[in-house]
N, CA, C and O atoms as CSV, one atom per row, in Angstrom:
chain,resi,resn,atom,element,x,y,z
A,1,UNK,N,N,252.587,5.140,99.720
A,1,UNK,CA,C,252.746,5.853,98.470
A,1,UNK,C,C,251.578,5.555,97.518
A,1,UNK,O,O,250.986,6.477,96.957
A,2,UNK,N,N,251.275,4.373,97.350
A,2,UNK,CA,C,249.941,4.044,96.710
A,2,UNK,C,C,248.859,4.530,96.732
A,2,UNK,O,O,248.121,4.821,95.791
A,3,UNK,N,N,248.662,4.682,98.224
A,3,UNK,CA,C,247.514,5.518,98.751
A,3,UNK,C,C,247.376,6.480,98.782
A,3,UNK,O,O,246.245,6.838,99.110
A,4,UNK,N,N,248.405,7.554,98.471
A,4,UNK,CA,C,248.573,8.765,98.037
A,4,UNK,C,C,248.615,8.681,96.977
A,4,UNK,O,O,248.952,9.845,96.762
A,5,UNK,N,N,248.545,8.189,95.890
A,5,UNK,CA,C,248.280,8.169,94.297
A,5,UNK,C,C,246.860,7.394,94.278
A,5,UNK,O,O,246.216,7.284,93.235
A,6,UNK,N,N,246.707,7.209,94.713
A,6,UNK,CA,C,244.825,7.100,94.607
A,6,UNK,C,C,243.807,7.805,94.927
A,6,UNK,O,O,242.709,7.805,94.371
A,7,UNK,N,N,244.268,8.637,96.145
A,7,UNK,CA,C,244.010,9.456,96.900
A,7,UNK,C,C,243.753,10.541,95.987
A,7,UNK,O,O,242.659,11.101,95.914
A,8,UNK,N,N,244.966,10.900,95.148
A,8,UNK,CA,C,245.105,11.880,94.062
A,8,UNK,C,C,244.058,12.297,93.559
A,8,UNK,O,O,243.209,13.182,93.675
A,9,UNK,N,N,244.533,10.808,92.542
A,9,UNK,CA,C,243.759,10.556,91.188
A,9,UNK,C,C,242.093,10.567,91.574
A,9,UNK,O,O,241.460,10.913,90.577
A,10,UNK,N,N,241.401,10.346,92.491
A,10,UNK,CA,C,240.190,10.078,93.318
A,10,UNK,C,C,239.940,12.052,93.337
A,10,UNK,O,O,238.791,12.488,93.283
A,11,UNK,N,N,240.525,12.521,93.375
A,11,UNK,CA,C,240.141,13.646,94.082
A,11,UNK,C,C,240.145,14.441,93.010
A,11,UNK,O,O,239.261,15.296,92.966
A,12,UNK,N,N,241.298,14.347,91.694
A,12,UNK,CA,C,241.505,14.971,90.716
A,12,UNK,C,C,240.756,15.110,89.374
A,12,UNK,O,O,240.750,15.969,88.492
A,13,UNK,N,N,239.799,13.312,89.661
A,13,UNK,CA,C,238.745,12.594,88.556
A,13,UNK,C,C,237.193,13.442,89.272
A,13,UNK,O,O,236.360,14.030,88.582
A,14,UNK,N,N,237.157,13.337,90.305
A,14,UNK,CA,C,235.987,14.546,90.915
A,14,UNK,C,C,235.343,15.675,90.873
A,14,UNK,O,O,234.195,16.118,90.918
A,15,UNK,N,N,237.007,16.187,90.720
A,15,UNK,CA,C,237.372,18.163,90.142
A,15,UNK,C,C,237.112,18.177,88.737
A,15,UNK,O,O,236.550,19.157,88.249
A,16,UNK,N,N,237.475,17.149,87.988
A,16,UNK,CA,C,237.721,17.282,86.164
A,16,UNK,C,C,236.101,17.089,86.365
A,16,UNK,O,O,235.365,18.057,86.176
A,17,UNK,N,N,235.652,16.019,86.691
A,17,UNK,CA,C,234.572,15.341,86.165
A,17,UNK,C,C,233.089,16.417,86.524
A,17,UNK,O,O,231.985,16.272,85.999
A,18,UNK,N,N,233.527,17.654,87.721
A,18,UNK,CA,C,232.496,18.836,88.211
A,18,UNK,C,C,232.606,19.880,87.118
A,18,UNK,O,O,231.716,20.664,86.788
A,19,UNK,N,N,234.247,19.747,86.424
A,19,UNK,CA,C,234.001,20.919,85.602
A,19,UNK,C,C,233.329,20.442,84.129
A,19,UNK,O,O,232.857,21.228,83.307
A,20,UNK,N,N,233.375,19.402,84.024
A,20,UNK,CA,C,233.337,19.144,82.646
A,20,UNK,C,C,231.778,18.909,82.421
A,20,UNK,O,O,231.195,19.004,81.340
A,21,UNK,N,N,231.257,18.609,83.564
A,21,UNK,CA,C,229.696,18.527,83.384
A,21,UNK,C,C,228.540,19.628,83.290
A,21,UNK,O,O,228.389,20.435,84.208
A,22,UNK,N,N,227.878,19.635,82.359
A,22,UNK,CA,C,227.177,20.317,82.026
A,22,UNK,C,C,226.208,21.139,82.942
A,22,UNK,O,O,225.697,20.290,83.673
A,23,UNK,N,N,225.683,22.406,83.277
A,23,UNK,CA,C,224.713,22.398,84.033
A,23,UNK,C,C,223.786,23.082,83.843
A,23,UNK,O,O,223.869,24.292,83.635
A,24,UNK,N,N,222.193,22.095,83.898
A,24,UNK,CA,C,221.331,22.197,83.169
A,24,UNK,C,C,220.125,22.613,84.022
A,24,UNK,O,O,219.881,22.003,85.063
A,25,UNK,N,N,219.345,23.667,83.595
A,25,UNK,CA,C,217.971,23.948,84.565
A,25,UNK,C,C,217.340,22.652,83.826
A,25,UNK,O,O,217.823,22.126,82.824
A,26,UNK,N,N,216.273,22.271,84.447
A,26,UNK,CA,C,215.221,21.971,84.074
A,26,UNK,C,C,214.035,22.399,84.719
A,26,UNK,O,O,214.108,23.090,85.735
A,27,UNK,N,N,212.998,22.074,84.254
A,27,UNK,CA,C,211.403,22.218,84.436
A,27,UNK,C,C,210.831,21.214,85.129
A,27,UNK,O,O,210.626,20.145,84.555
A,28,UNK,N,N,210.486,21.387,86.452
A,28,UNK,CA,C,210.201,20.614,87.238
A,28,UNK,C,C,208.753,19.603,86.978
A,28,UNK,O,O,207.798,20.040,86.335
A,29,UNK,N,N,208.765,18.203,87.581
A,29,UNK,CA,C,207.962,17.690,87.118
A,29,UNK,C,C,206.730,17.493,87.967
A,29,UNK,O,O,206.813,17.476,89.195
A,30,UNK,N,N,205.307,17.309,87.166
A,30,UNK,CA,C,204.076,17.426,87.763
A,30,UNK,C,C,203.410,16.622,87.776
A,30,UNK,O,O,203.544,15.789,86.878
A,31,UNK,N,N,202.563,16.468,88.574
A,31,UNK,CA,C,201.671,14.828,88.259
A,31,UNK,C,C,200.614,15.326,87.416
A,31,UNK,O,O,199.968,16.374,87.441
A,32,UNK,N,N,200.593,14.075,86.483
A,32,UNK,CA,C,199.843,13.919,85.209
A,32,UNK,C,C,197.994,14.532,85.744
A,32,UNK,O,O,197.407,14.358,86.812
A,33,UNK,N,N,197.699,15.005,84.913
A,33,UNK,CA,C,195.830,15.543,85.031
A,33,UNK,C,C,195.394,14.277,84.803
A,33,UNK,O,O,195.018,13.809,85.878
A,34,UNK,N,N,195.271,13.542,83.959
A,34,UNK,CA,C,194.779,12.173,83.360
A,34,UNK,C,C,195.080,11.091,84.045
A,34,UNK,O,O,196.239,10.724,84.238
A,35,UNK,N,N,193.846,10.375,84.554
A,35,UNK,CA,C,194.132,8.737,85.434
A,35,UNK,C,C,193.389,7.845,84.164
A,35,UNK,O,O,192.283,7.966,83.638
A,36,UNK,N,N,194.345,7.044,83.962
A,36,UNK,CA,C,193.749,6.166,82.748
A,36,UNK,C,C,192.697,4.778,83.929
A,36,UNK,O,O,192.804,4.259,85.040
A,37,UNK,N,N,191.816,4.751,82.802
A,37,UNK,CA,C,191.053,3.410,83.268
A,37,UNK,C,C,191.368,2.300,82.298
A,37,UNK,O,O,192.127,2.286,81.329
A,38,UNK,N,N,190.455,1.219,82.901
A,38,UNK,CA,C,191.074,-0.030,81.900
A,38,UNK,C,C,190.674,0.118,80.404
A,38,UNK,O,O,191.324,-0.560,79.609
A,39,UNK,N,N,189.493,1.077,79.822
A,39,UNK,CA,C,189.389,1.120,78.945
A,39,UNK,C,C,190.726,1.757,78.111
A,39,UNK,O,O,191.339,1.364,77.118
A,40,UNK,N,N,190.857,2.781,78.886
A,40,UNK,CA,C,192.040,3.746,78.187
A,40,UNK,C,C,193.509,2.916,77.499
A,40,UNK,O,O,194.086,2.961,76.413
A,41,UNK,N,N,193.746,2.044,79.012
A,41,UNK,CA,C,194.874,0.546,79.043
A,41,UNK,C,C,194.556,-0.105,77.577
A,41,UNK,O,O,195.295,-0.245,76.602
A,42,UNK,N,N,193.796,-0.297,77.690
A,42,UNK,CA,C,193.134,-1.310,76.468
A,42,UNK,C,C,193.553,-0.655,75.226
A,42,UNK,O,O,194.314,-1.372,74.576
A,43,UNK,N,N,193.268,0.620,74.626
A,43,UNK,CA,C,193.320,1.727,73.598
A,43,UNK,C,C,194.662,1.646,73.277
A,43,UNK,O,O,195.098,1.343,72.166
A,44,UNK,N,N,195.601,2.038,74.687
A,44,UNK,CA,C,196.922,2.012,74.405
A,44,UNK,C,C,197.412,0.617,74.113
A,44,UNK,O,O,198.145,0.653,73.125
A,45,UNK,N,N,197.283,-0.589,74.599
A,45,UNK,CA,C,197.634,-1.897,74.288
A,45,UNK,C,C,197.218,-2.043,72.897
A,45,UNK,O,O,198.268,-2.063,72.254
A,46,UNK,N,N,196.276,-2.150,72.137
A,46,UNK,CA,C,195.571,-1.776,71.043
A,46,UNK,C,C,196.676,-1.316,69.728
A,46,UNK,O,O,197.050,-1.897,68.709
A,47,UNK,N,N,196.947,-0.064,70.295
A,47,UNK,CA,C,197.942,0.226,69.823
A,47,UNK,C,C,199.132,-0.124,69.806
A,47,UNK,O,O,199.790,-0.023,68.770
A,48,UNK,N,N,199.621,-0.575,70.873
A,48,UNK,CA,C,201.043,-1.157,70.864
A,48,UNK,C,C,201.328,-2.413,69.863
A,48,UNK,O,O,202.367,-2.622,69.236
A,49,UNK,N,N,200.009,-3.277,69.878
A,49,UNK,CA,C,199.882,-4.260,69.630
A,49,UNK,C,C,200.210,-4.588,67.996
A,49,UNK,O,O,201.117,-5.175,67.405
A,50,UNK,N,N,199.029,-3.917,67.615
A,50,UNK,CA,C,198.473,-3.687,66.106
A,50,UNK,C,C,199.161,-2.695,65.331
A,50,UNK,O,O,199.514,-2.926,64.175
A,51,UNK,N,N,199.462,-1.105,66.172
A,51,UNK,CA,C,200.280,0.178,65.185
A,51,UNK,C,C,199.043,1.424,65.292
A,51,UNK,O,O,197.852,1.134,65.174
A,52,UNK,N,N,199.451,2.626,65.495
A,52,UNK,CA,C,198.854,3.281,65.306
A,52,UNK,C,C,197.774,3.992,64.458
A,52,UNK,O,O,196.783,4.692,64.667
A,53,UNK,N,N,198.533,3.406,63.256
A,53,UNK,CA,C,197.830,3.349,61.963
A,53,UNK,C,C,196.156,2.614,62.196
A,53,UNK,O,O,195.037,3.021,61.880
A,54,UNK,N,N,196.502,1.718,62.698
A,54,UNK,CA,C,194.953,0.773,62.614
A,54,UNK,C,C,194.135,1.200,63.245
A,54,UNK,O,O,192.997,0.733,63.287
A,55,UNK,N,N,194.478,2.057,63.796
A,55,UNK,CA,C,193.184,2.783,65.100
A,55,UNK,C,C,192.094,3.208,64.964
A,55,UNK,O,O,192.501,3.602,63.871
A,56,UNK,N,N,191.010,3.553,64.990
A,56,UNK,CA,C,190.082,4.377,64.334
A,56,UNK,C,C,190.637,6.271,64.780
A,56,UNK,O,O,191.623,6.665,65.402
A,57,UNK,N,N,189.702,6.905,64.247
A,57,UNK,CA,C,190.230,8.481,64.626
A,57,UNK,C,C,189.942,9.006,66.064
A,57,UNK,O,O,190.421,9.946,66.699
A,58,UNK,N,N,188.812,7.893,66.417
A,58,UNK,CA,C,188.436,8.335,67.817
A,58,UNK,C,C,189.865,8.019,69.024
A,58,UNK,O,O,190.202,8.741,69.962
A,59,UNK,N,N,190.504,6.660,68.563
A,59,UNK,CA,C,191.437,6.145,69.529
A,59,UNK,C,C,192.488,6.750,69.385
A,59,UNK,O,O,193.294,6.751,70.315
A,60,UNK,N,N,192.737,7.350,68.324
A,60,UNK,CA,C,193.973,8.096,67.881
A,60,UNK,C,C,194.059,9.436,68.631
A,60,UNK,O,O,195.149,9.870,69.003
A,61,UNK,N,N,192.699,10.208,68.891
A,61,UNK,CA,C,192.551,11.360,69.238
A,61,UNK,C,C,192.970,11.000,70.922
A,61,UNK,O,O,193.655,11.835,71.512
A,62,UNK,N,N,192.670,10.132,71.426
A,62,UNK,CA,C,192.578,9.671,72.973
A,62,UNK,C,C,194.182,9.508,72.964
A,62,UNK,O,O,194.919,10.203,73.664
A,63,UNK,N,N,194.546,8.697,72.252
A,63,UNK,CA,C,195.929,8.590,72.463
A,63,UNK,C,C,196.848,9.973,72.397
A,63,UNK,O,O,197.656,10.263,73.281
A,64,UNK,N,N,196.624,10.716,71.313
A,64,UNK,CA,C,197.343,11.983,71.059
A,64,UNK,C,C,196.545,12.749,72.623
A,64,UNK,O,O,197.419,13.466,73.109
A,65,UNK,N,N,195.711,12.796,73.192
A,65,UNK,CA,C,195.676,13.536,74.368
A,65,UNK,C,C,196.275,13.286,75.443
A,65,UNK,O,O,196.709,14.098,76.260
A,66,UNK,N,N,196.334,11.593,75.484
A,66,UNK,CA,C,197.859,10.859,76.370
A,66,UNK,C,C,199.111,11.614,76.667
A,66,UNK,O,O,199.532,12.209,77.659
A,67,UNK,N,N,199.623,11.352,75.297
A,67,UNK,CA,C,200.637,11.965,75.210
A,67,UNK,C,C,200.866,13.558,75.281
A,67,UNK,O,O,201.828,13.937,75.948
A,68,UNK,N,N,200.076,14.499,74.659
A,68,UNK,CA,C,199.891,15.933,75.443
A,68,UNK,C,C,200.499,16.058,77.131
A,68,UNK,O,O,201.462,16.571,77.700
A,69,UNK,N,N,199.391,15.319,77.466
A,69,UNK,CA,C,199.368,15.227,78.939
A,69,UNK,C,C,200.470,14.486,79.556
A,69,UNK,O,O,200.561,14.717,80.761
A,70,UNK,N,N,201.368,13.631,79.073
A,70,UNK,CA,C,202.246,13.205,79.377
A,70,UNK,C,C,203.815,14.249,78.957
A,70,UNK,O,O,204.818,14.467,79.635
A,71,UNK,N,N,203.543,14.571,77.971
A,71,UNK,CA,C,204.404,15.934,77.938
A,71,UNK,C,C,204.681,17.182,78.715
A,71,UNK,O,O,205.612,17.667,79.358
A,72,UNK,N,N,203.591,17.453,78.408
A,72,UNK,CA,C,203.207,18.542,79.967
A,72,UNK,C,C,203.611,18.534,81.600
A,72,UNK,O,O,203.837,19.403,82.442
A,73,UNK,N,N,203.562,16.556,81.566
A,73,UNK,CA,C,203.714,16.465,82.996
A,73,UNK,C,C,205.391,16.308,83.751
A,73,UNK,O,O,205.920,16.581,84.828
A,74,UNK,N,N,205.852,15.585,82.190
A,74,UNK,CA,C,207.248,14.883,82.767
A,74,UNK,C,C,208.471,16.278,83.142
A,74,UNK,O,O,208.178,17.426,82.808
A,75,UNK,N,N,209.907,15.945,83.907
A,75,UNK,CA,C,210.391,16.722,83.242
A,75,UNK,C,C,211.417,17.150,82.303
A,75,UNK,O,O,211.569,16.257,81.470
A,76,UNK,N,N,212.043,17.957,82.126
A,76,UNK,CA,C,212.338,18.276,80.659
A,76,UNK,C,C,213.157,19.538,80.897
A,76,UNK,O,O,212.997,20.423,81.739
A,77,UNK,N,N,213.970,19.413,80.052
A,77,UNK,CA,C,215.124,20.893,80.009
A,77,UNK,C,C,214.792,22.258,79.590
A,77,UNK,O,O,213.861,22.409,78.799
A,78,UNK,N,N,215.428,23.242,80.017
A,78,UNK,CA,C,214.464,24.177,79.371
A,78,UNK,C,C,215.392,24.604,78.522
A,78,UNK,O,O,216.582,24.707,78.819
A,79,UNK,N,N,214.908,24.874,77.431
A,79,UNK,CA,C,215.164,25.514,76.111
A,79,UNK,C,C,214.982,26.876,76.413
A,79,UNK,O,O,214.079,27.385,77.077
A,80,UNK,N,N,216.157,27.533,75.727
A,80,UNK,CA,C,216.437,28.872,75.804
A,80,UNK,C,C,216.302,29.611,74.562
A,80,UNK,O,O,217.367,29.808,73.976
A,81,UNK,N,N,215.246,30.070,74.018
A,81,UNK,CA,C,214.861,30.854,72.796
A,81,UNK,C,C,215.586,31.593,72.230
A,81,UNK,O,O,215.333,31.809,71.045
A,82,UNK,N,N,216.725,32.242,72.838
A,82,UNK,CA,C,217.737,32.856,72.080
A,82,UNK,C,C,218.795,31.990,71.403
A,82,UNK,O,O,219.164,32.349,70.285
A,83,UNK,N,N,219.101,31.359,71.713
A,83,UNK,CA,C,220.444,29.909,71.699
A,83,UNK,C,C,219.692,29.986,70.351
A,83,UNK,O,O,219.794,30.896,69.529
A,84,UNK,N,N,218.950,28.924,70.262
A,84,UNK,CA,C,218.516,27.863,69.146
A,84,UNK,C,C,217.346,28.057,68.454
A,84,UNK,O,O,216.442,27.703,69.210
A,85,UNK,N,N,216.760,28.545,67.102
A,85,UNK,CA,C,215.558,28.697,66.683
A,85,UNK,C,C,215.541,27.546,65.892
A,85,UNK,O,O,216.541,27.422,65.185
A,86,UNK,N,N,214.641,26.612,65.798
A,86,UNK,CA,C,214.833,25.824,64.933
A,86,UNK,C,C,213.390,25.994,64.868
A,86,UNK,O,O,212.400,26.249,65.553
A,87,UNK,N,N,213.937,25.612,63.223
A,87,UNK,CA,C,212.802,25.619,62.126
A,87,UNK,C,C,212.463,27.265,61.510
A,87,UNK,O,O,211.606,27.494,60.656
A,88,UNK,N,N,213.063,27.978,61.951
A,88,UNK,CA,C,212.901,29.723,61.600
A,88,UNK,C,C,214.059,30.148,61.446
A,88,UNK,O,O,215.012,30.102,62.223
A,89,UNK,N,N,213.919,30.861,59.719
A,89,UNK,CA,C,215.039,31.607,59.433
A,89,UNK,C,C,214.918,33.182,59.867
A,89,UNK,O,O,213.946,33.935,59.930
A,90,UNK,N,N,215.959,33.319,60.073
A,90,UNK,CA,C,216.124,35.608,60.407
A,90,UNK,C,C,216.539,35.763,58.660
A,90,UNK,O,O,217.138,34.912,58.001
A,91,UNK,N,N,216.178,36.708,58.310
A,91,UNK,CA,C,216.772,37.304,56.537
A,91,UNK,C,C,217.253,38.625,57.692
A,91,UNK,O,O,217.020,38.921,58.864
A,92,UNK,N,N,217.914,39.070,56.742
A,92,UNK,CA,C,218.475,40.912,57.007
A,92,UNK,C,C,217.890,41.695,58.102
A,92,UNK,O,O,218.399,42.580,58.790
A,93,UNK,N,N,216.782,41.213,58.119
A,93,UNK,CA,C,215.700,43.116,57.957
A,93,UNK,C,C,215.703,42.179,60.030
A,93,UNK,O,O,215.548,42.899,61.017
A,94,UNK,N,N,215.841,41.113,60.120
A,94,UNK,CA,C,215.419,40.368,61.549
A,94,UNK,C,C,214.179,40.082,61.522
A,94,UNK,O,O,213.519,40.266,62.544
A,95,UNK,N,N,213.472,39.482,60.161
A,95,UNK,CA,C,212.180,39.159,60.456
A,95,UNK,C,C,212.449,37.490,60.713
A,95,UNK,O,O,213.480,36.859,60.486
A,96,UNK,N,N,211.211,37.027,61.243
A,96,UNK,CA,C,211.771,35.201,61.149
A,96,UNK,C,C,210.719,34.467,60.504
A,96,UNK,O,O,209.591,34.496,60.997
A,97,UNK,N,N,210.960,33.797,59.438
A,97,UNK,CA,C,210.291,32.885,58.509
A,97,UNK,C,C,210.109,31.699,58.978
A,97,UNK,O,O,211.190,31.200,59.290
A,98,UNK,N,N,209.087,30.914,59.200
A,98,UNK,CA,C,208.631,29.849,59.689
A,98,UNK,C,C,209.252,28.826,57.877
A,98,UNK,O,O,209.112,29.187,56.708
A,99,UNK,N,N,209.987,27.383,58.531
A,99,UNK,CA,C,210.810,26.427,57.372
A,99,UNK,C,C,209.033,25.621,57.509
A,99,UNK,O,O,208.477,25.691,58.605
A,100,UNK,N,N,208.520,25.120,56.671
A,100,UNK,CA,C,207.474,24.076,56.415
A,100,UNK,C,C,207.497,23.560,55.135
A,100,UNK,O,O,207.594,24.072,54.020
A,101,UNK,N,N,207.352,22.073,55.674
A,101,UNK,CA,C,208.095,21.149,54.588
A,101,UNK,C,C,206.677,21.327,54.055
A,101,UNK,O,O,206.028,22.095,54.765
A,102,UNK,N,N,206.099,20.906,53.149
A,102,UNK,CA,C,204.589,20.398,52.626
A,102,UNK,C,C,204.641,18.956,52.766
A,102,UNK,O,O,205.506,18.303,52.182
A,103,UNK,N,N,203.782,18.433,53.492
A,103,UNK,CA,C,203.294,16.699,53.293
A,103,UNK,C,C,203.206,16.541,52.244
A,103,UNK,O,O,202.674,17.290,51.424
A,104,UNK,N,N,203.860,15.240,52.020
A,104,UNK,CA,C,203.485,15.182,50.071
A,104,UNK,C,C,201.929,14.610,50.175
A,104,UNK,O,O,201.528,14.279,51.291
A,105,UNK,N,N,200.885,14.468,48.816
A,105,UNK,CA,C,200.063,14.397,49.203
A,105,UNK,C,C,199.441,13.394,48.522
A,105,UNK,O,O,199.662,13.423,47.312
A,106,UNK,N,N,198.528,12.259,49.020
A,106,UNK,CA,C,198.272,11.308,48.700
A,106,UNK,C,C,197.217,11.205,47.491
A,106,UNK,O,O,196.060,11.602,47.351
A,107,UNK,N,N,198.096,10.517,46.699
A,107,UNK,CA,C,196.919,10.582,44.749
A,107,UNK,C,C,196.504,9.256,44.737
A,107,UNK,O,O,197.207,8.404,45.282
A,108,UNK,N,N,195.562,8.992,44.244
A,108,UNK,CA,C,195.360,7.774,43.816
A,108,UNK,C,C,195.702,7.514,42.577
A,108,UNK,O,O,195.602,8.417,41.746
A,109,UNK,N,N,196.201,6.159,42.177
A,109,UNK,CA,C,196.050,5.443,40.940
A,109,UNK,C,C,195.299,5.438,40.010
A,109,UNK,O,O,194.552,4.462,39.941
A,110,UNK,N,N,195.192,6.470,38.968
A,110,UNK,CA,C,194.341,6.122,37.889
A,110,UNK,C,C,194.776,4.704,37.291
A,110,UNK,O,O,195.930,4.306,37.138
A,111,UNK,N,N,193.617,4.050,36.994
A,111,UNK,CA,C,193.872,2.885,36.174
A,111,UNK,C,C,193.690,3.542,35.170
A,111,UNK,O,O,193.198,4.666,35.073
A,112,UNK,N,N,194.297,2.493,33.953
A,112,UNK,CA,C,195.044,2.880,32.525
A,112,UNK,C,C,193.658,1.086,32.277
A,112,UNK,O,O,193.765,-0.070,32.687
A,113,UNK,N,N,192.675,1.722,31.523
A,113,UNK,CA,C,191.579,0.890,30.611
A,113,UNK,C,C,191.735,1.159,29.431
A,113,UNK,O,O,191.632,2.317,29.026
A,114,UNK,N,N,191.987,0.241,28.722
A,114,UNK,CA,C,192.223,0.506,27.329
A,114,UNK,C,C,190.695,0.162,26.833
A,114,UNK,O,O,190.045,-0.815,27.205
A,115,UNK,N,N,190.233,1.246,25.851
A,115,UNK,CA,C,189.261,1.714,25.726
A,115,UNK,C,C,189.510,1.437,23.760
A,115,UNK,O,O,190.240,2.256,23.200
A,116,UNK,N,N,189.000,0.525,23.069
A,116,UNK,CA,C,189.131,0.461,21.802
A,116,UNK,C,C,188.010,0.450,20.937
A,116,UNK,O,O,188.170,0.387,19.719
C-alpha cells in the first residue's frame, strides 16, 4: 500500500511539476569572437580590483567591448516585442515615445570668497 502511495504521489509531482513549468525559447549560444591575452586578464583584474571608475578611458573602452562580446555570445531568452515594450509609451494615435531619464549633470562648486 505504501508503495502505491508513492508511486502516486511520484508520478502526480511529475505531471503538476510539467504543467506548471514555464516554456521558454531561447537563443542559442556561440563561442565568443574575442580570446583575451594576459594583457586583457590584467585590465579586467585591474578592474575588479580597484573599480571601474579608476580606469583610464582606454581600459574602460576594452572592457565595455568584453562585455558586448560576451553578450552577444552567451545564451539568453528571447524577448518577444509584442508582450513587453519597455521604456516606450503608445499615446492614442499608436505612436511610441521613447521614456529618457536625463543624467543629472555634474556642476562644480563655486567657492563663496568674500571679497571686501
Amino acid at each position: 500500500m505504501f508503495k502505491k502511495i508513492m508511486l502516486v504521489s511520484v508520478i502526480l509531482g511529475l505531471f503538476s511539476t510539467g504543467l506548471m513549468a514555464k516554456e521558454s525559447d531561447f537563443v542559442e549560444a556561440k563561442k565568443p569572437e574575442l580570446v583575451l591575452s594576459k594583457a586583457d586578464l590584467s585590465v579586467l583584474d585591474k578592474a575588479l580590483d580597484k573599480g571601474v571608475s579608476k580606469l583610464s578611458k582606454k581600459e574602460k573602452k576594452l572592457i565595455e567591448k568584453f562585455l558586448k562580446d560576451y553578450k552577444d555570445s552567451v545564451k539568453k531568452e528571447k524577448v518577444d516585442n509584442k508582450k513587453g515594450k519597455i521604456g516606450k509609451v503608445e499615446d492614442k494615435k499608436g505612436k511610441e515615445d521613447k521614456i529618457v531619464s536625463p543624467l543629472p549633470k555634474k556642476t562644480k562648486a563655486k567657492s563663496k570668497s568674500s571679497k571686501k
